[in-house]
C-alpha positions as CSV (number, residue, x, y, z in Angstrom):
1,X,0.0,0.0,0.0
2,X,1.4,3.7,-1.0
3,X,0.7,6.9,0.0
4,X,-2.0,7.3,-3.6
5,X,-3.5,3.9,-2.8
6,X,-4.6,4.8,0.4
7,X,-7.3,7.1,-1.3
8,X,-9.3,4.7,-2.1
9,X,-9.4,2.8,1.1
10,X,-8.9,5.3,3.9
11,X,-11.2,6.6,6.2
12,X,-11.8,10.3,5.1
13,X,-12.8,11.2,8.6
14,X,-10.0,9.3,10.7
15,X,-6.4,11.1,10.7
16,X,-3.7,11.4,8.8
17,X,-1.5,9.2,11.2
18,X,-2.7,7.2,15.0
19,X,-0.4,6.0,16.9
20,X,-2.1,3.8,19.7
21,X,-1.1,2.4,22.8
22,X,2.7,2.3,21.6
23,X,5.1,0.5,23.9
24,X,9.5,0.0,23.0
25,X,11.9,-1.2,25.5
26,X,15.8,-1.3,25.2
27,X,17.9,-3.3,27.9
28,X,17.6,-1.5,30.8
29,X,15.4,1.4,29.0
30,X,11.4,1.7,28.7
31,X,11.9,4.2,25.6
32,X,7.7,4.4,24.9
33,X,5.4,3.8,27.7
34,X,1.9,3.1,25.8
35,X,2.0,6.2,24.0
36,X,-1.4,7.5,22.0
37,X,-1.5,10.4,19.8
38,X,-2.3,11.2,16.1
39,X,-1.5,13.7,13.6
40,X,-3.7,15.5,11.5
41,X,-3.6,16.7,7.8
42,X,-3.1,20.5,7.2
43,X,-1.9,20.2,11.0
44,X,2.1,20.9,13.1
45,X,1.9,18.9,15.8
46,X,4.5,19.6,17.8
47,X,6.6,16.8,20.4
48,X,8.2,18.7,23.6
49,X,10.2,16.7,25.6
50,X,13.6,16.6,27.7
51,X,16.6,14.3,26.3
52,X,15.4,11.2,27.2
53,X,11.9,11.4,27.2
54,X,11.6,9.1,24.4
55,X,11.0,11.6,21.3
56,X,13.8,10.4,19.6
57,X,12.2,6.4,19.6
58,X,8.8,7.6,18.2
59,X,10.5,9.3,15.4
60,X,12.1,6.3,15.2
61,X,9.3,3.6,14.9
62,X,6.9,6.5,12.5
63,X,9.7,6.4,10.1
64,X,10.0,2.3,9.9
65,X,13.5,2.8,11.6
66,X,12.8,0.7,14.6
67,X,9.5,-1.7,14.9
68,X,7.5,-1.2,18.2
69,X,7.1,-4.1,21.1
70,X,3.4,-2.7,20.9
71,X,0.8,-0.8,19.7
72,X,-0.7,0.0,16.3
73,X,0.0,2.3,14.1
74,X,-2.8,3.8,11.3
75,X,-2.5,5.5,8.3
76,X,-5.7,7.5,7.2
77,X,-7.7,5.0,9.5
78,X,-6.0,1.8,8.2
79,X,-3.7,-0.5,10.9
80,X,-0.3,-0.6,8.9
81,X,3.0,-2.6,9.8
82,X,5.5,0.0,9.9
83,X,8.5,-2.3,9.7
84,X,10.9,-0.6,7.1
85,X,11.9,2.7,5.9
86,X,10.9,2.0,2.5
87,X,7.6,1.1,3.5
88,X,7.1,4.6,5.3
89,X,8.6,6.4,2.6
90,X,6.0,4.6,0.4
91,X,3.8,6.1,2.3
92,X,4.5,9.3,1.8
93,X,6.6,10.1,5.4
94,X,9.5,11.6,4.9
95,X,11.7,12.3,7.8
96,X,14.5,15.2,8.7
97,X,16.9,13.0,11.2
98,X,18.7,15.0,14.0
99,X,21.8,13.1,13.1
100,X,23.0,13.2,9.5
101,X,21.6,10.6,7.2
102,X,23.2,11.7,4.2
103,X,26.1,10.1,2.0
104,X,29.6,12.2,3.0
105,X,31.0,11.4,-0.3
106,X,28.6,11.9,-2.5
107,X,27.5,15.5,-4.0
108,X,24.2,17.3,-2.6
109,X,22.4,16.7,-6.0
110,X,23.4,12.9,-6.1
111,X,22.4,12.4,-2.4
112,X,19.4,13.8,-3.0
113,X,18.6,12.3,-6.0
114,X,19.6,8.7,-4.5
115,X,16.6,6.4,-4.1
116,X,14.4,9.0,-6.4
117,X,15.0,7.1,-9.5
118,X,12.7,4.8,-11.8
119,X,15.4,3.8,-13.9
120,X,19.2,2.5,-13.8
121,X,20.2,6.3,-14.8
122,X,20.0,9.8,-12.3
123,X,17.7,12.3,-14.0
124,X,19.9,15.6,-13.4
125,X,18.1,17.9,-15.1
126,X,15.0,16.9,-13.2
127,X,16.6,16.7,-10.1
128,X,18.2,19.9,-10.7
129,X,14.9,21.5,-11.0
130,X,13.7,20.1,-7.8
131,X,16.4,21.0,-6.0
132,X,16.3,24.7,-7.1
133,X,12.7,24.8,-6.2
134,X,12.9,23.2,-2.8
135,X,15.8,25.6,-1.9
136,X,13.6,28.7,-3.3
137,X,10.8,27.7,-0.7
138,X,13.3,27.4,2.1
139,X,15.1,30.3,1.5
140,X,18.4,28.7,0.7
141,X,21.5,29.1,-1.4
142,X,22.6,25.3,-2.2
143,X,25.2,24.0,-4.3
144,X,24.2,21.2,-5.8
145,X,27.9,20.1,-6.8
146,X,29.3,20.2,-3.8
147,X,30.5,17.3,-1.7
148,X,28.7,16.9,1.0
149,X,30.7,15.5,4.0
150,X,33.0,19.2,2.9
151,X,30.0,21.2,4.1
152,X,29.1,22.2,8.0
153,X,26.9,20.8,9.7
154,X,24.3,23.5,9.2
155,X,24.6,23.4,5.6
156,X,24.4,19.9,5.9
157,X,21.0,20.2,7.9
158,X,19.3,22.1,5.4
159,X,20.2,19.6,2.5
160,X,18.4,17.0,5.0
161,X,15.3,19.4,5.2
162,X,15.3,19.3,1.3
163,X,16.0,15.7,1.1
164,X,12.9,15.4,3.4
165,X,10.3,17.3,1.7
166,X,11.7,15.3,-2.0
167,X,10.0,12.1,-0.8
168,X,7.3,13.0,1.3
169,X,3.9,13.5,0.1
170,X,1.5,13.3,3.0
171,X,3.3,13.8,6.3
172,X,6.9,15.6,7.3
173,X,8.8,14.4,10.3
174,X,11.2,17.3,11.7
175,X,13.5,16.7,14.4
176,X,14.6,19.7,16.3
177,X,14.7,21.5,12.3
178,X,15.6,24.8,13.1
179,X,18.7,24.0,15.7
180,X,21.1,25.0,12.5
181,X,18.8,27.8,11.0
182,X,19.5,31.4,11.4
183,X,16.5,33.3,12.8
184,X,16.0,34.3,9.3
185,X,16.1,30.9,8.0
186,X,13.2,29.8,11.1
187,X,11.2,32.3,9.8
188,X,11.4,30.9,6.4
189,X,10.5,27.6,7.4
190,X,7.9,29.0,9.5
191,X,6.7,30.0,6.2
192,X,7.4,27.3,4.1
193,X,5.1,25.1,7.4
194,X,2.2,27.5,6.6
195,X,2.4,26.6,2.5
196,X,2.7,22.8,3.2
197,X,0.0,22.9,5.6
198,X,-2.5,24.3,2.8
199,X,-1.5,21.8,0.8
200,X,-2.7,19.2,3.5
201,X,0.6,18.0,4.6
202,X,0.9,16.9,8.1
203,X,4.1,18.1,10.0
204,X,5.6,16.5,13.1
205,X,7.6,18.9,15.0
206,X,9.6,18.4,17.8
207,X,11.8,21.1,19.3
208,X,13.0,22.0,22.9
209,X,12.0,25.9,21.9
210,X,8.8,26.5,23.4
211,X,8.5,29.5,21.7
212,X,8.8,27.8,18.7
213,X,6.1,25.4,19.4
214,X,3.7,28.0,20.6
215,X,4.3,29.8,17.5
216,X,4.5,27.2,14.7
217,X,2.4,24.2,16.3
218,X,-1.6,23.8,16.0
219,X,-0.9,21.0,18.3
220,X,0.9,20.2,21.1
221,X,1.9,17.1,23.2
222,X,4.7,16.8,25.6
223,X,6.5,13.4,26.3
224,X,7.9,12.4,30.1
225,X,10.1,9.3,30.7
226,X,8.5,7.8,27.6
227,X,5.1,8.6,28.2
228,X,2.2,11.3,27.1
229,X,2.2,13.6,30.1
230,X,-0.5,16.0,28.1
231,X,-1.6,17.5,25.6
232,X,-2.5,21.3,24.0
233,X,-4.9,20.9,21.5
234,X,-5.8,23.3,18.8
235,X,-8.6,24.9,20.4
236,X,-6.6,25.8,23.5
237,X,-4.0,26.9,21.5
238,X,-5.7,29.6,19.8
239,X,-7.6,31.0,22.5
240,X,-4.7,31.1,24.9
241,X,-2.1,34.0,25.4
242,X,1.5,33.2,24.6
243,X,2.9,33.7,28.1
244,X,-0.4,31.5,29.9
245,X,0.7,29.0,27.4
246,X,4.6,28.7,27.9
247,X,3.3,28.3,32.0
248,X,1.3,25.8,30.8
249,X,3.8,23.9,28.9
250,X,6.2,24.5,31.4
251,X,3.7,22.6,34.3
252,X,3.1,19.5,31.9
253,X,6.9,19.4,31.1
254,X,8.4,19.7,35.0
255,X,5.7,19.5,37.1
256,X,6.6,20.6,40.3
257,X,10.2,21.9,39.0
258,X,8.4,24.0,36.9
259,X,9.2,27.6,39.1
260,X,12.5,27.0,39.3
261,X,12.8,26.8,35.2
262,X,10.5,29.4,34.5
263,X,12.8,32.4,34.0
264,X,15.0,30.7,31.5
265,X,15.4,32.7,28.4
266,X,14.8,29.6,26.2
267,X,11.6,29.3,28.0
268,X,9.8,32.8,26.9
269,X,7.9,33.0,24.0
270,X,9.6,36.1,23.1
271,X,13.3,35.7,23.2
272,X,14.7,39.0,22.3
273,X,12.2,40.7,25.6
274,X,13.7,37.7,28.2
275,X,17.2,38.9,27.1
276,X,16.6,42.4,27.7
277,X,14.6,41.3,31.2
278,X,17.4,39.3,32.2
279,X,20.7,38.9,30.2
280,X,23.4,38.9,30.1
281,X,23.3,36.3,33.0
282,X,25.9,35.7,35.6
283,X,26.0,33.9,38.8
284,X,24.4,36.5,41.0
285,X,22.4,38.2,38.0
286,X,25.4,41.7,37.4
287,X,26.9,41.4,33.8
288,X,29.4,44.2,35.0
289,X,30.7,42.0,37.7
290,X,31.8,39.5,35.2
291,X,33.7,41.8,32.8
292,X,35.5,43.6,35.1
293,X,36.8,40.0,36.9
294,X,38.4,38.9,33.5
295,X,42.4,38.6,34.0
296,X,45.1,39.1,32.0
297,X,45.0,37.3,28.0
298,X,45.7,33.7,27.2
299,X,45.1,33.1,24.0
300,X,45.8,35.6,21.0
301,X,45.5,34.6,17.4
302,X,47.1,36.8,15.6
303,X,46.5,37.5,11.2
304,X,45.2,34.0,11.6
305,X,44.6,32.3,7.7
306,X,43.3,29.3,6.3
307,X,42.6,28.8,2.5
308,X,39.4,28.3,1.2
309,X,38.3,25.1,-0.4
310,X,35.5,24.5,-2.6
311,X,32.6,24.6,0.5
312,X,34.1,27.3,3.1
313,X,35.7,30.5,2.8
314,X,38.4,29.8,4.8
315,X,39.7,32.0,7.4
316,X,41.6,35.4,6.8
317,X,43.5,37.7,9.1
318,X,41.5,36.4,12.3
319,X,42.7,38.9,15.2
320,X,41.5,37.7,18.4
321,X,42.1,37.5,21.9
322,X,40.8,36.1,25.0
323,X,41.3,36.6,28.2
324,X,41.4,34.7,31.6
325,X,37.5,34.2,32.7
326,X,36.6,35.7,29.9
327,X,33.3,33.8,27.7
328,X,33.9,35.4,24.4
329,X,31.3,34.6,21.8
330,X,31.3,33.6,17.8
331,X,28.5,34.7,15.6
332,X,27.7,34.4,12.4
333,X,25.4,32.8,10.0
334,X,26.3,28.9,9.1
335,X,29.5,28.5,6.9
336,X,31.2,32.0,7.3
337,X,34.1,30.3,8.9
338,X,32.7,29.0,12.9
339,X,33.8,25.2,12.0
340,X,37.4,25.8,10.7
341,X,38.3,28.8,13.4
342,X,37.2,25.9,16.0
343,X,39.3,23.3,14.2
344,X,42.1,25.4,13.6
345,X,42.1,26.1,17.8
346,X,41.7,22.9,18.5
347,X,44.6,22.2,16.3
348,X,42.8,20.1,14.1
349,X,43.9,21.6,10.9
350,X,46.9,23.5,10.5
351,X,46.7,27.3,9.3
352,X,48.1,28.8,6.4
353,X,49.3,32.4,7.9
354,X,49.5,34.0,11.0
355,X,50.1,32.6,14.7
356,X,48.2,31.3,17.7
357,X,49.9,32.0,21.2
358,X,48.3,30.4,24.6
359,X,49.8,31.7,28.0
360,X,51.4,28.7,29.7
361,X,53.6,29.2,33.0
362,X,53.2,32.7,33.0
363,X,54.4,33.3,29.7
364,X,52.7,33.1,26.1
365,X,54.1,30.4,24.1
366,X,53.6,29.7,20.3
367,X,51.2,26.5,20.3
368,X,50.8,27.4,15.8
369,X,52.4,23.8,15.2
370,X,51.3,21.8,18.3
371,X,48.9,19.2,17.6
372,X,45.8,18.7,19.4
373,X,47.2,16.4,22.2
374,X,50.0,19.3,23.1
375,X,47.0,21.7,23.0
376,X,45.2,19.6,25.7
377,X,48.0,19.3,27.9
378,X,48.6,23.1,28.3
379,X,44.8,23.5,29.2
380,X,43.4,24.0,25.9
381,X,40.4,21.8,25.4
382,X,37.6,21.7,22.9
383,X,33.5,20.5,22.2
384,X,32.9,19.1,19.1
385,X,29.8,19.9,17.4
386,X,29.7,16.3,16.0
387,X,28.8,14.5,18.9
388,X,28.5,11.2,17.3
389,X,30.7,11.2,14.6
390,X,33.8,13.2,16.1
391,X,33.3,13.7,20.1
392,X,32.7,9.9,20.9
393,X,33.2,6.2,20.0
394,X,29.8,4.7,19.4
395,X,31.0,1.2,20.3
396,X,32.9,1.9,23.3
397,X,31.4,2.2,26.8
398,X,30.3,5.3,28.6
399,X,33.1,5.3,31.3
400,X,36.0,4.3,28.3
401,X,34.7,7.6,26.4
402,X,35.1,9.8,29.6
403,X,39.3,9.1,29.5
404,X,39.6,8.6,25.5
405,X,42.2,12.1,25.9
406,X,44.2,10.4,28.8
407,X,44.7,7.1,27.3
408,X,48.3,6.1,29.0
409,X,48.3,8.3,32.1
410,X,48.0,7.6,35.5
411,X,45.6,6.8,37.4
412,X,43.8,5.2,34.5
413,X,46.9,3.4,33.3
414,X,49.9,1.7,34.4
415,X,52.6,-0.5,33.1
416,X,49.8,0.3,30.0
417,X,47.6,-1.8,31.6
418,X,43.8,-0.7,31.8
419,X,42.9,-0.1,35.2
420,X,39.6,-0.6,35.5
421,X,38.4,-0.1,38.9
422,X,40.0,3.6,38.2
423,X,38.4,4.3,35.1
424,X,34.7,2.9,36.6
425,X,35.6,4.5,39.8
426,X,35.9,8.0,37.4
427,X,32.9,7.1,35.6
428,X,30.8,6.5,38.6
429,X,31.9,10.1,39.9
430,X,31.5,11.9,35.9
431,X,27.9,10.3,36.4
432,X,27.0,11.3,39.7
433,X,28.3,15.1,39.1
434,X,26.9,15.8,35.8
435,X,23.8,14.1,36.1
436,X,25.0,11.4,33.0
437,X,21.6,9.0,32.4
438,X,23.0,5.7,31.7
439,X,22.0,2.2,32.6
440,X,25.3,1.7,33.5
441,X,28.8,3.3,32.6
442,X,29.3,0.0,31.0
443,X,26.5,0.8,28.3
444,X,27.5,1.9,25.0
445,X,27.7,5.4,24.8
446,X,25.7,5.3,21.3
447,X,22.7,3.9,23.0
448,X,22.2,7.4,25.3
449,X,20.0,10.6,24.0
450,X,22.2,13.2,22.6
451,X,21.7,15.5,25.4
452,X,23.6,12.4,28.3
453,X,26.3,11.9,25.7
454,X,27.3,15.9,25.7
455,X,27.1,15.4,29.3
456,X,30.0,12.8,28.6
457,X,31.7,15.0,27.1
458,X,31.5,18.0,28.8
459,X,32.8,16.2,31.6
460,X,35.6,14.4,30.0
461,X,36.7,18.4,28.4
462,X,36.2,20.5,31.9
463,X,38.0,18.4,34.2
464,X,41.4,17.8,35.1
465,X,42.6,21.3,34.2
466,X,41.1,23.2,32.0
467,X,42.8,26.5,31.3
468,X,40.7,27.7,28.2
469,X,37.7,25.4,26.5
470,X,36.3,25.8,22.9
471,X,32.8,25.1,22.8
472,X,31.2,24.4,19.3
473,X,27.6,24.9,19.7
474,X,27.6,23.6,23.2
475,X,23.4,23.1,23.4
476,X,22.6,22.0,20.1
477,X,19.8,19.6,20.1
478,X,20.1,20.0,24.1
479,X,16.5,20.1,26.2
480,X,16.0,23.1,28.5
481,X,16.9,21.4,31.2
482,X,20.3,20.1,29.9
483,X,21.1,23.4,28.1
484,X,20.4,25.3,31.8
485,X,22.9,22.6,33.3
486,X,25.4,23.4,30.4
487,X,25.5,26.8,30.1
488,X,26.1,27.1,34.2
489,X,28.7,24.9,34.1
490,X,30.8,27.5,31.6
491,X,30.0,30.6,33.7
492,X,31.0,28.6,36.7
493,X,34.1,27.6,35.2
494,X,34.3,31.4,34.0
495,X,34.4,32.8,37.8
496,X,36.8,30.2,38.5
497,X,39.4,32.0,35.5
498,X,38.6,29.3,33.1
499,X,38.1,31.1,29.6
500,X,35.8,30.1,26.9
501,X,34.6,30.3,23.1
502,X,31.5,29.7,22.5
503,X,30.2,29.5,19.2
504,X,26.6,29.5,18.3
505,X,24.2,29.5,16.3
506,X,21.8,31.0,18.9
507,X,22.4,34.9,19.2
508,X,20.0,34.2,22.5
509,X,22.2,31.5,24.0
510,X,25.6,34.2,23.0
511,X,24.0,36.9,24.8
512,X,23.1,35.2,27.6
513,X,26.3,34.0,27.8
514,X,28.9,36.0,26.6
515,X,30.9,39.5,27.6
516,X,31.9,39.6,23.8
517,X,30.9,38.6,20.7
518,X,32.8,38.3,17.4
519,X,31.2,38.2,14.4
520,X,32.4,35.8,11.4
521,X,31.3,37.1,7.8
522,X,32.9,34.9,4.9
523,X,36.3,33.8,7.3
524,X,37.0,37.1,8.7
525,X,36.0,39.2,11.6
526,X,33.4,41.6,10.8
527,X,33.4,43.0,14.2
528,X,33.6,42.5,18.0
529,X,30.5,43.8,19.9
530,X,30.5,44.0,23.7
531,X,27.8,42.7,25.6
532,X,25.0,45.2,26.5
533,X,22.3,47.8,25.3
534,X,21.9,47.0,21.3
535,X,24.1,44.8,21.2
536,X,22.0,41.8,19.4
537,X,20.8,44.4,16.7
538,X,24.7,45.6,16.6
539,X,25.4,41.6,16.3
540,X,22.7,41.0,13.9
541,X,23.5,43.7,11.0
542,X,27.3,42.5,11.3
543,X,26.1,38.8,10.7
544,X,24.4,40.1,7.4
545,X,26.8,42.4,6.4
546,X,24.7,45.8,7.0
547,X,27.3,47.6,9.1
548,X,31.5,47.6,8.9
549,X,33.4,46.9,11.9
């Protein structure tokens, strides 16, 4: 049965897509708890959740990834076996993956093109026409030649997006969609929602913006340990003020936590009037406290260069400099340069001009031609945006991943023998401090919710002596609850004289954060804006090129 060949059998009254009653355990994991909800045509249903609450394993069993232990699933009122991709791509769901699904090697055209064909040959010239047409409606500018494991992972999320909407014909999965978008670009898909939605499409939405939900969703359910803990339905929806709503969301999400939470900035509908309410955020609420207790500098790049390649624009002439305690944020829209200035500090790709110096022993030495393991080992440390491809090994176990960067030293090793009371003994303690939700620091690390494996990681990159830590979007993906616990643990570190780059794709989170910000604009600085009054319009017009440094 496809998507057309349900017309002729489907209840015209029943929804687009029920899920009843759905149950899915993993050892030592309930995932779904007998979860019920459907998804209407012409409808954005949007899925709230913390990491962990089981959105991710929904997605999972509506797209054919993973089959359910039970429940049934219908599909305009029929009972369908959703046991394959294939079979719920033939029925017209197409899904956006948090993680990236697409082929590194290949080029954006032939990835998207893959699977799209009737015959032995790939129709360019029509794919070529669907691309450009897809990327019109989002707003995007899209290479189709490129290689795409050369492109960021932004660039590469919007290629997913398109790669989505190609297949699907009557209902769009979107996990967490606009975590790489520029506000521009969420207000485009905002847009592009509204268009699909007259066309009868059914969207699935799941974000940790509540904002976001109250301003794109007709619908709203919120997941807890793997089950429905309510729902905001349409008519409630429209006949409720924004803030009464975010409380309400708020209460269904945390319960009695819900107070304490309330005055996040992620949490108000209307970011940009939370930030001038309340950022930028220290530890006892005084942004001017924090400025002045920066120390002296300890890291300086200095006419810093890397060539351009056929996807980036390189780096050129990047002067910068950070000081002890200081949180100095990177702006910029996705693929002006964020990716390879973190690289190039993490000493993951060597520059082309210029030097990088990092204070060490009171005295700034030359780290241009150390590798990354000299880096670490003076204090400099860095978060991976790719948590799963880059930041981690899948197979390994939770408590190997936390001392991946100290294999060989004491007290983890000796006589290079593993010792492994030490390294669970570490693990227990990583777990216990950072709140790390695991089974057991013997599970697989690939088997936690992206929000507990940055957990692992920011752990394993904040202890043991940090000097200065580079954070590449540090909450991506991350529940409001995680990203709370995250972005405390950098100010904390911050009053404690441990430095920090943050770069972001969220001017909220940089604001909230940050006593600077630079501003990246095709691989050079366009200017450095301090913290304060105007400074997310001064950030924005630099981002998009409107004002000179």
């Amino acid at each position: 049965m496809d998507a057309e060949s349900t017309g002729s059998t489907r209840d015209s009254g029943a929804p687009l897509i029920e899920l009843i009653g759905i149950t899915k355990r993993f050892p030592g994991v309930l995932a779904n708890d007998n979860v019920s909800l459907s998804i209407e045509r012409g409808e954005v249903h949007c899925l709230l959740g913390e990491n962990g609450a089981g959105k991710s394993t929904l997605i999972s069993i509506l797209s054919g990834m993973t089959v359910p232990d039970a429940g049934t699933i219908r599909i305009d009122g029929v009972e369908t076996e959703m046991d394959s991709p294939r079979k719920a791509l033939d029925l017209g769901i197409g899904t956006v993956y948090q993680h990236a699904t697409l082929v590194p090697t290949l080029t954006v055209l032939e990835n998207l093109i893959l699977g799209n064909t009737k015959g032995a040959k790939l129709n360019e010239s029509e794919g070529l026409r669907r691309l450009d047409e897809l990327a019109s409606i989002l707003g995007a500018d899209v290479d189709p030649h490129a290689v795409t494991g050369d492109l960021a992972l932004d660039e590469q999320q919007v290629i997913e997006i398109i790669k989505a909407l190609w297949k699907g014909k009557a209902a769009l999965i979107l996990d967490e969609p606009t975590s790489m978008l520029t506000p521009a670009g969420v207000t485009e898909l905002g847009n592009m929602l509204q268009r699909l939605k007259g066309s009868g499409l059914g969207v699935v939405f799941i974000t940790h913006m509540l904002h976001e939900a109250i301003d794109m969703g007709d619908r709203v359910t919120v997941l807890r340990q793997g089950s429905v803990a309510g729902t905001i339905e349409p008519d409630e929806l429209a006949s409720t003020g924004p803030e009464r709503l975010r409380d309400r969301i708020v209460e269904i999400m945390f319960g009695e936590e819900a107070t304490e939470l309330s005055d996040i900035a992620e949490m108000h509908v209307d970011a940009s009037e939370s930030r001038s309410e309340h950022a930028p955020l220290t530890g006892d609420g005084s942004s001017e406290e924090r400025i002045h207790s920066v120390g002296e500098p300890i890291l300086k790049l200095d006419g810093v260069s890397l060539g351009p390649s056929q996807s980036s624009h390189g780096l050129h002439d990047i002067n910068l400099t950070v000081a002890e305690g200081e949180i100095l944020g990177i702006a910029g829209v996705g693929g002006n340069g964020q990716k390879e200035l973190a690289e190039v500090l993490a000493g993951q790709q060597s520059i082309n001009g210029g030097q990088i110096y990092l204070r060490h022993h009171g005295e700034f030495k030359r780290i241009t031609r150390l590798g990354v393991n000299s880096r670490q080992q003076m204090g400099l440390r860095y978060l991976s945006d790719d948590r799963r491809g880059e930041a981690v090994v899948g197979t390994m176990s939770v408590a190997i991943n936390l001392v991946l960067k100290r294999i060989g030293e004491a007290p983890f090793w000796k006589r290079q023998i593993i010792q492994a009371a030490e390294v669970r003994r570490n693990a227990e303690a990583a777990v216990r401090d950072f709140d790390i939700r695991t089974p057991s620091v013997e599970t697989n690390i690939s088997k936690l919710s992206g929000g507990n494996i940055q957990k692992v990681i920011l752990a394993r990159e904040t202890t043991s002596g940090p000097r200065i830590v580079v954070y590449n979007k540090p909450t991506h993906g991350l529940d409001v609850r995680t990203s709370l616990a995250v972005r405390e643990r950098i100010r904390q570190m911050a009053r404690d004289g441990v430095s920090a780059v943050v770069i972001s794709n969220h001017l909220e989170e940089l604001l909230d954060l940050c006593d600077r910000v630079a501003v990246l604009l095709k691989g050079r600085v366009a200017g450095i804006v301090e913290n304060g009054p105007n400074a997310e319009r001064r950030i924005g017009d630099l981002m998009i090129g409107v004002i000179a440094s």
